[in-house]
C-alpha positions as CSV (number, residue, x, y, z in Angstrom):
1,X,-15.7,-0.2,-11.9
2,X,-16.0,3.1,-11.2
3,X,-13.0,5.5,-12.5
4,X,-11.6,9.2,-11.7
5,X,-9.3,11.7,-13.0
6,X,-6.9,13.0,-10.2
7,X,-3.9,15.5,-11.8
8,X,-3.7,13.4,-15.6
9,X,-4.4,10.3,-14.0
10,X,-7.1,8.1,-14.2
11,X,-7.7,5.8,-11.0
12,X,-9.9,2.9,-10.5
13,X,-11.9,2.8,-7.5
14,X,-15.3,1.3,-5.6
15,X,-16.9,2.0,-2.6
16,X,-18.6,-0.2,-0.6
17,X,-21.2,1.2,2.4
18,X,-23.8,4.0,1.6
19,X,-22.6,6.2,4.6
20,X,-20.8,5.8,8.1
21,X,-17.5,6.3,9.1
22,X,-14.9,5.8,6.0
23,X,-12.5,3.9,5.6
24,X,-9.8,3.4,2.7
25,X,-7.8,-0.2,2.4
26,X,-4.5,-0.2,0.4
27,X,-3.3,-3.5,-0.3
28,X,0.3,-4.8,-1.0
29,X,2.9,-5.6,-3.7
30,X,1.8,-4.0,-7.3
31,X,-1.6,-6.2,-6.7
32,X,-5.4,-4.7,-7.8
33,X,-8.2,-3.7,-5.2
34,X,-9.6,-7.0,-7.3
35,X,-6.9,-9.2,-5.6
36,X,-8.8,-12.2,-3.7
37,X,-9.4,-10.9,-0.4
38,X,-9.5,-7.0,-1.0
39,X,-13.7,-6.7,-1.7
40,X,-14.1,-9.5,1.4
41,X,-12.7,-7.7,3.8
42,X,-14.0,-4.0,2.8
43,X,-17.5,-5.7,2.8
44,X,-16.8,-6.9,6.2
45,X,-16.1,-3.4,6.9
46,X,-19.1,-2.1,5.5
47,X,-21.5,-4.1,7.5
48,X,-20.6,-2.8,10.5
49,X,-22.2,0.5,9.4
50,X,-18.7,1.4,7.5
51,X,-18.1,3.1,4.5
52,X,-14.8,1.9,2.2
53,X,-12.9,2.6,-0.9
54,X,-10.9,0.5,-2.1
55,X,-8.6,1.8,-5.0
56,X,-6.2,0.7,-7.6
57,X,-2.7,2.7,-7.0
58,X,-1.2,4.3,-9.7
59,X,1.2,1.0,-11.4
60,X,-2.0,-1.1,-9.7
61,X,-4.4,-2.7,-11.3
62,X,-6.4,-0.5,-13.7
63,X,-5.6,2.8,-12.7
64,X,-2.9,4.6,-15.0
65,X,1.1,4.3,-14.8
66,X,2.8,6.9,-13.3
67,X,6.8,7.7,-12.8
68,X,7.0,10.8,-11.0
69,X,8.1,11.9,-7.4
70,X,10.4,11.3,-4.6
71,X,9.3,7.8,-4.0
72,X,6.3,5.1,-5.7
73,X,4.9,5.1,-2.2
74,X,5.1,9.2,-1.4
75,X,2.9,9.3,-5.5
76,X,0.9,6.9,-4.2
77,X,-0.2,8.5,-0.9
78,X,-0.9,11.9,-2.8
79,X,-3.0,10.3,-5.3
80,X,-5.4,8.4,-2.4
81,X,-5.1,11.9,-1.3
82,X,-6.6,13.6,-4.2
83,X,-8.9,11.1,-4.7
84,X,-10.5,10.8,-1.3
85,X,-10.7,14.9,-1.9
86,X,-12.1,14.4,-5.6
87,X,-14.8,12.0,-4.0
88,X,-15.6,14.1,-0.6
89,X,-14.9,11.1,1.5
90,X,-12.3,12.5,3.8
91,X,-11.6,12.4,6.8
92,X,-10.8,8.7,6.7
93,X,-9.1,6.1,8.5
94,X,-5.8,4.7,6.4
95,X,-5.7,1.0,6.9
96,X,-3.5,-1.1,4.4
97,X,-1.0,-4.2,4.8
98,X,2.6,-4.1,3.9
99,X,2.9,-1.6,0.9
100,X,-0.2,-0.4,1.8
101,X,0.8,-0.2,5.3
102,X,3.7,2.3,4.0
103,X,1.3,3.9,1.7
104,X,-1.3,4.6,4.0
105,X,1.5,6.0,6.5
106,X,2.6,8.6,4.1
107,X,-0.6,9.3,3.0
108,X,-1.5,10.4,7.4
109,X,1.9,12.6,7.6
110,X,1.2,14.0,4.0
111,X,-2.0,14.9,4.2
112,X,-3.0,15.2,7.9
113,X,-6.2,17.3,7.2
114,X,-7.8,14.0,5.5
115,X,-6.8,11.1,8.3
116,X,-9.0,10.5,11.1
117,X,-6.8,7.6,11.9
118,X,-4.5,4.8,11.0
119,X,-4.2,1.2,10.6
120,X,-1.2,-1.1,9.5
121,X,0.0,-4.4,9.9
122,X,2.9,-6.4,7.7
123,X,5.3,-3.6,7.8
124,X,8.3,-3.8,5.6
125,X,11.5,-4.0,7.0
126,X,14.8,-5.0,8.1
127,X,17.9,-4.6,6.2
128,X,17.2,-7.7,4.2
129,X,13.6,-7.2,3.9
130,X,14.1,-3.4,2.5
131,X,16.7,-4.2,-0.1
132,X,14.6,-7.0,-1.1
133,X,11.1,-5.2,-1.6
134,X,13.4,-2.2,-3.5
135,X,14.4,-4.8,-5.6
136,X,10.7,-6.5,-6.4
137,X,10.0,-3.2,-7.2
138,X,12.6,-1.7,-9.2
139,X,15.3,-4.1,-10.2
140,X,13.8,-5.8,-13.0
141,X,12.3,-2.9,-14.8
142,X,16.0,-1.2,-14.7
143,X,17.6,-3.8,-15.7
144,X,15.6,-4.2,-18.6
145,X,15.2,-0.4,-19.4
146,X,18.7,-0.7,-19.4
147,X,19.5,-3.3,-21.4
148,X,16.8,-3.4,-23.9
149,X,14.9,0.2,-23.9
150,X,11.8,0.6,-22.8
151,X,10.7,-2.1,-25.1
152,X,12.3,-4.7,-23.0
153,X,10.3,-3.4,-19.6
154,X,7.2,-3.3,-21.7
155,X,8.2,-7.3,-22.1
156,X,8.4,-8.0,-18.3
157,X,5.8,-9.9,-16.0
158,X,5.7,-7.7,-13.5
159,X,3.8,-5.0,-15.3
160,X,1.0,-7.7,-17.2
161,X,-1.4,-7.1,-15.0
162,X,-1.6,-3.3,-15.5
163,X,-1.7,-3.5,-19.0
164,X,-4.3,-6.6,-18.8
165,X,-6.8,-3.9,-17.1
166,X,-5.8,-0.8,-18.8
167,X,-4.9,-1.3,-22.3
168,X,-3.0,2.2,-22.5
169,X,-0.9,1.3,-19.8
170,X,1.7,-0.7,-22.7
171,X,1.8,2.5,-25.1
172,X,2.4,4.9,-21.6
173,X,5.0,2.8,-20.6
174,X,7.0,2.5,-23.9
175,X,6.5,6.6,-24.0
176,X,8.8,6.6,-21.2
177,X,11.6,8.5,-21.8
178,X,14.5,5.2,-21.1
179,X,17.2,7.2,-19.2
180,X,14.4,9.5,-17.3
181,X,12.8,6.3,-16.2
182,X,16.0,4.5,-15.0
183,X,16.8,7.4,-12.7
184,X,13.4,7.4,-11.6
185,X,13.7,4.2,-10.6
186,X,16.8,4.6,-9.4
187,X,15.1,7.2,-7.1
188,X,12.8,5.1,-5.8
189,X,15.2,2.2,-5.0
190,X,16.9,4.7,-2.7
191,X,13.9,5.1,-0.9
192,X,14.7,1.5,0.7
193,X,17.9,2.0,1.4
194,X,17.7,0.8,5.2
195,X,19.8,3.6,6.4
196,X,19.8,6.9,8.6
197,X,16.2,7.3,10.5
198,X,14.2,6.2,8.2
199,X,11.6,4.6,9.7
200,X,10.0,3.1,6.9
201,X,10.7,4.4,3.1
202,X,10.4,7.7,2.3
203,X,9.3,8.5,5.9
204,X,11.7,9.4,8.5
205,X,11.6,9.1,12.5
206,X,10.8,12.6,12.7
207,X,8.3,12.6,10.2
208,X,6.6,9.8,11.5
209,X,6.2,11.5,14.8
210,X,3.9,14.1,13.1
211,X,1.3,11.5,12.6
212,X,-0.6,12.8,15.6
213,X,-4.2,10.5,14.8
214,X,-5.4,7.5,16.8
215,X,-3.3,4.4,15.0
216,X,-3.1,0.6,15.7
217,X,-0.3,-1.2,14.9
218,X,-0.2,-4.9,14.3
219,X,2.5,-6.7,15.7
220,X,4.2,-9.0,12.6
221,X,5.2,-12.1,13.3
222,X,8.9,-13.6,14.3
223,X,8.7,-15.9,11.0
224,X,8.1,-13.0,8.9
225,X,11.7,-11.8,6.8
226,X,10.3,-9.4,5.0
227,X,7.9,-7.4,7.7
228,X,10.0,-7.7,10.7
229,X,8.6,-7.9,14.3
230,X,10.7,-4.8,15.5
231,X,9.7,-2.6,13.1
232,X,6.2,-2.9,14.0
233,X,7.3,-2.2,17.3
234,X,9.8,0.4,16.7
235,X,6.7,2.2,14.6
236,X,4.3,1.9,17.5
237,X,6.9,3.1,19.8
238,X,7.5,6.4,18.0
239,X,4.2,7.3,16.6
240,X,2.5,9.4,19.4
241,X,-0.5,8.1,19.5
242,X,0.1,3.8,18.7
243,X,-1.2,1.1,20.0
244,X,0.5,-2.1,19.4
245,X,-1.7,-5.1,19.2
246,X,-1.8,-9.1,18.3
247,X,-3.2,-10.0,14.8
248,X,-6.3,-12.1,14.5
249,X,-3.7,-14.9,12.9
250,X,-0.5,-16.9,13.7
251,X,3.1,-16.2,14.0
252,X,3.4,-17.5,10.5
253,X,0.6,-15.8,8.4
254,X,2.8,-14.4,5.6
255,X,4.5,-17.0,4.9
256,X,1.7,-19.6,4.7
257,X,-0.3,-17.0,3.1
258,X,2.7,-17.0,0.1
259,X,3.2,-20.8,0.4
260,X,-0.3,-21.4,-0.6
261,X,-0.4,-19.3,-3.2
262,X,2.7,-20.6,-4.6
263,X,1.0,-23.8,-4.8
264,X,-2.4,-22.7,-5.5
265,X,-3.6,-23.8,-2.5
266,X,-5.3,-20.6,-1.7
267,X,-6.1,-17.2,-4.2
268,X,-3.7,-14.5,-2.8
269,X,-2.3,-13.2,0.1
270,X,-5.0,-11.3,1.4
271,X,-7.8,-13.9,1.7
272,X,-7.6,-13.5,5.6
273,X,-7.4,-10.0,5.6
274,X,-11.5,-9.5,6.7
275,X,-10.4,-11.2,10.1
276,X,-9.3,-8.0,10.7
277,X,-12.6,-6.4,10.3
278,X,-14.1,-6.8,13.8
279,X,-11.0,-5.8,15.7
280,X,-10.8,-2.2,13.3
281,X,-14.2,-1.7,13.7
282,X,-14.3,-1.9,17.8
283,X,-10.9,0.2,18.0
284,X,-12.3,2.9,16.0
285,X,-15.4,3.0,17.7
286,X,-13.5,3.0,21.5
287,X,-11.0,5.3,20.1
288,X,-12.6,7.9,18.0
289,X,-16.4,7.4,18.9
């Protein structure tokens, strides 16, 4: 595992492909470029002549904690940022699936000089799918900042698997200031407020129609809750330069994807992710030659 330092923090990384147009893949939730699925379908990338990092957000993974800015996402498209500058890699093309999806979004209107194009399927929304994912997120780890101190979030499941892969990630997060880490929270739990025009969090209409590069949008399914089929739509209606197209899966693909992994049927959620990999690969090379 390969590891750099981008502004105090230290983010875990690989790259897969020697040379050839990059790509970066951001995957969902608070799960690891390790996930089952994530090095499957970058490799499926990479042999069509691709190159692809894969990364470990901040709060992902291995990579360090971090509770700074506007929003998680917004941090989190600045540090692929820094690190695709940090490795020389950009221009790329921003692909990633829900979170990643909204990450990788950012990351285009933040930092057009490094996209070449984006990619994004399973895009959260809808009022209940919004409050929801601000409450995976953040509700927990207020609740028990609140009620406990920071030794009581340090205590919660949902942050294991960071400290499983980074050992300092426990002592970082019981260095948290507790009332500077509820409002930061707080903060970001705003972000998903499904209100005004925001398109998806942190990004508004307006902003999103600044993201001038090439960009296929998969449609999500009518089953989905949590990434509804009109935001996909909506987003590919206002980004200038969308195309709106079918996944290589059913109308139901998220939720069997969390129903077998529920029941251990199959690894994770993105174990069908590198059926994407022929589809990306002939856009980009129709699109941006």
């Amino acid at each position: 595992m390969a590891t750099a330092t981008i502004d105090g923090l230290t983010l875990a990384y690989e790259v897969i492909g020697e040379a050839g147009r990059t790509w970066t893949i951001t995957p969902g939730g608070r799960f690891s470029k390790d996930d089952p699925g994530i090095h499957e379908f970058a490799t499926a990338l990479a042999d069509f002549g691709n190159r692809v990092l894969i990364w470990d957000r901040p709060n992902c993974g291995a990579s360090d904690l971090c509770f700074e800015g506007d929003s998680e996402s917004a941090m989190q498209a600045d540090a692929l940022a820094g690190l695709l500058r940090h490795l020389d890699l950009g221009p790329a093309i921003f692909a990633g699936g829900s979170g990643g999806a909204r990450v990788s979004m950012l990351a285009a209107e933040r930092h057009p000089d490094l996209a070449s194009g984006l990619a994004i399927w399973w895009i959260s929304g809808g009022i209940y799918g919004l409050i929801s994912v601000g409450s995976y997120y953040c509700g927990a780890s207020i609740a028990a900042a609140w009620q406990g101190g920071m030794p009581a979030v340090a205590e919660l499941p949902d942050w294991a698997p960071s400290f499983a892969q980074n050992s300092a990630n426990r002592d970082r997060m019981l260095a948290q200031d507790r009332d500077t880490f509820i409002a930061t929270l707080e903060r970001w739990l705003l972000a998903y407020c499904p209100c005004g025009d925001v398109l998806v969090p942190g990004l508004s209409e307006s902003d999103a129609q600044a993201i001038g590069v090439p960009t296929l949008v998969f449609r999500s399914g009518t089953t989905d809750l949590h990434h509804r089929r009109e935001t996909s739509e909506r987003i590919a209606a206002v980004l200038p330069n969308a195309t709106l197209v079918e996944p290589p899966w059913g109308d139901s693909e998220w939720n069997e994807r969390g129903a077998a992994r529920t029941s251990g049927a199959a690894a994770g959620l993105f174990v069908r992710w590198h059926l994407l990999a022929p589809m990306l690969n002939d856009w980009a090379a129709s699109t941006l030659g």
